[in-house]
N, C-alpha and C positions, 0 to 999 in steps of 0.2 A: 507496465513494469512487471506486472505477475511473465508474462510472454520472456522476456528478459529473462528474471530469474529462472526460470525451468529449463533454458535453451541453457543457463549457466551451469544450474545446479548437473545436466548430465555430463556437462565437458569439466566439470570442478576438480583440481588435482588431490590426490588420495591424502593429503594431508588436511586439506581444507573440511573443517566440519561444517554442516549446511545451515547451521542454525548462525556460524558466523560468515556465510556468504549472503544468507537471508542480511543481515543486519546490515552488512557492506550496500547490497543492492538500497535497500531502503536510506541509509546515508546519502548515496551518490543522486539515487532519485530526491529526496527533499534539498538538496543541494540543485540540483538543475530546475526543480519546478519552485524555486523560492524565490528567483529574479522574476517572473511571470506573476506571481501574488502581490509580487509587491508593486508593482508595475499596477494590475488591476484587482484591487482585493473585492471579495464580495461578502458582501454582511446578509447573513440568512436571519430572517424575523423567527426567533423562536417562539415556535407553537407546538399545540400537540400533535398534530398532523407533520408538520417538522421533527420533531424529537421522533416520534413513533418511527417515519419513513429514516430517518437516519441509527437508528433502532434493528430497524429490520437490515440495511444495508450491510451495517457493522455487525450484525450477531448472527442472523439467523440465515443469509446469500452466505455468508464468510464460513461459516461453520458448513452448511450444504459444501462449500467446494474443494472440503477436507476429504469427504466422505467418498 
């Protein structure tokens, strides 16, 4: 979806602000990958090795690909 959005955000019209084309794309993605979860959800066992690695995915990968 990141691919998506950025392929969006350069063709976006001069009206459009990006923080509400970000929030469009994000919409439209949990909208198409919600028939697919529910379909096959997965239940992750929380542990700390769990929490940490999803820790790392969401803060410190996400914050790098700001930068």
């Amino acid at each position: 979806m990141w691919g998506i959005y950025s392929v969006l955000l350069m063709r976006r019209p001069a009206g459009v602000p990006p923080l509400a084309l970000l929030s469009a794309t994000i919409i439209v993605a949990l909208v198409l990958m919600l028939p697919a979860y529910l379909a096959h959800p997965v239940g992750l066992p929380m542990s700390l090795p769990v929490a940490g690695a999803l820790a790392y995915v969401g803060i410190f990968a996400s914050a790098l690909g700001y930068i």
